[in-house]
C-alpha positions in Angstrom: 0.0 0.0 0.0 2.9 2.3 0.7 4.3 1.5 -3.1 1.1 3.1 -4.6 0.7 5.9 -2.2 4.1 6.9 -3.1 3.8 6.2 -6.3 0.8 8.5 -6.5 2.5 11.5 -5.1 5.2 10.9 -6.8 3.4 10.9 -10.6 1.0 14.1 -9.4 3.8 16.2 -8.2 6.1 15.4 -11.4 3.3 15.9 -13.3 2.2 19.4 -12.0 5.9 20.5 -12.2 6.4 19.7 -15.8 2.9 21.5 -16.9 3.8 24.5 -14.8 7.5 24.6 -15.7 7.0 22.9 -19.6 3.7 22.6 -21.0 2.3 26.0 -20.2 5.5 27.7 -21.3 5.0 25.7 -24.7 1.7 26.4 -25.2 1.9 30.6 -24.6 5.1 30.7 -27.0 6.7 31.6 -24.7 9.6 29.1 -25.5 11.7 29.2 -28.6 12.4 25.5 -28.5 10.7 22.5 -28.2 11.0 20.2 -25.7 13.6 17.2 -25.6 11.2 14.5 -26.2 8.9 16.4 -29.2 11.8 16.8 -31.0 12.7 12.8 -30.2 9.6 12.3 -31.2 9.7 14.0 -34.7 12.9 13.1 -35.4 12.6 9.4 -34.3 8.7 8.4 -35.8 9.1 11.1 -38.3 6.2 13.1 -36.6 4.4 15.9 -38.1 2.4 18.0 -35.6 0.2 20.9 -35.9 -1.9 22.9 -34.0 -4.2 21.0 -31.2 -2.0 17.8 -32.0 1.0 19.4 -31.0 -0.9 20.6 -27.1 -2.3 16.9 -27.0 1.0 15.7 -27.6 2.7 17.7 -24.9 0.0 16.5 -22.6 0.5 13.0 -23.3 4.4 13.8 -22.7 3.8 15.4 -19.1 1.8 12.4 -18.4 4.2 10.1 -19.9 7.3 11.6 -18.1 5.4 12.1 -14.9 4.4 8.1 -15.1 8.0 6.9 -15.9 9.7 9.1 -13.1 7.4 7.7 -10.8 7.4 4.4 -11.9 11.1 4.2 -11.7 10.9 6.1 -8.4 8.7 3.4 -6.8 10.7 0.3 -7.7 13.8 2.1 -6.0 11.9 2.4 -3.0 11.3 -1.1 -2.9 15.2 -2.1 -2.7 16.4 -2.2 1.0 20.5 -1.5 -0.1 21.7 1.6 -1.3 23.9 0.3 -4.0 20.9 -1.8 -5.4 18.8 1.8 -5.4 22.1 2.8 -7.5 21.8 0.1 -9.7 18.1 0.0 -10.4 18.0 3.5 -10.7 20.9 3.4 -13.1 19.8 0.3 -15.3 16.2 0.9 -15.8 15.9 5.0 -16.0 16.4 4.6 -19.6 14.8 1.2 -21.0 11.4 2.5 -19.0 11.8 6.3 -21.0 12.3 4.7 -24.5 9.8 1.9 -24.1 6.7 4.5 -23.6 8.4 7.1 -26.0 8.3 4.4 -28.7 4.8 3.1 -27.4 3.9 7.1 -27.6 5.8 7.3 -31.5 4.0 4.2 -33.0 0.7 5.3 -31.9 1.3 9.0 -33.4 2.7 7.6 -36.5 -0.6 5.3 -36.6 -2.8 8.0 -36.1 -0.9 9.8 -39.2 -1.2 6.8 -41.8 -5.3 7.2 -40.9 -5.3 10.9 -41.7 -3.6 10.2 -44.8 -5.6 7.5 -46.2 
């Protein structure tokens, strides 16, 4: 029970930092660059976005980011030795953030091929 409750706070406060701090500053143009994982995104899935796709697609990323950090966060939690927090921490950070990144690519590149059929 203490997993979840943690990993709750954890995903709501990650998630409200990265709308306040990134997502807002996006959407007023306020920012002259994109963020990290748009441009991954259009680079990687060869992504075109416009308009309301592109303010759905940086919700989706706040979500995203918010679940992985927690996700990740929780599952150090669980390991009782500080090297193994070290070692989890350091082995799955990155598999976790490109496994969803690609799940989020191949569902905006899907959602392309049906606008252009």
């Amino acid at each position: 029970m203490k997993e979840l409750i943690l990993f709750g706070m954890t995903f709501v406060f990650v998630f409200l930092i990265y709308e306040l701090f990134v997502v807002r500053k996006e959407k007023k143009g306020k920012s002259k660059k994109k963020p990290v994982e748009v441009r991954y995104l259009e680079t990687r899935y060869k992504i075109n976005l416009k308009g309301k796709e592109y303010k759905r697609l940086l919700n989706l990323v706040s979500v995203v980011s918010a679940f992985d950090i927690a996700l990740v966060v929780t599952i150090i939690m669980v390991a009782k030795s500080f090297i193994l927090e070290l070692v989890l921490g350091a082995f799955l950070t990155l598999p976790i953030i490109l496994v969803s990144y690609h799940l989020v690519g191949k569902i905006y590149q899907k959602k392309g091929k049906k606008k252009h059929v």
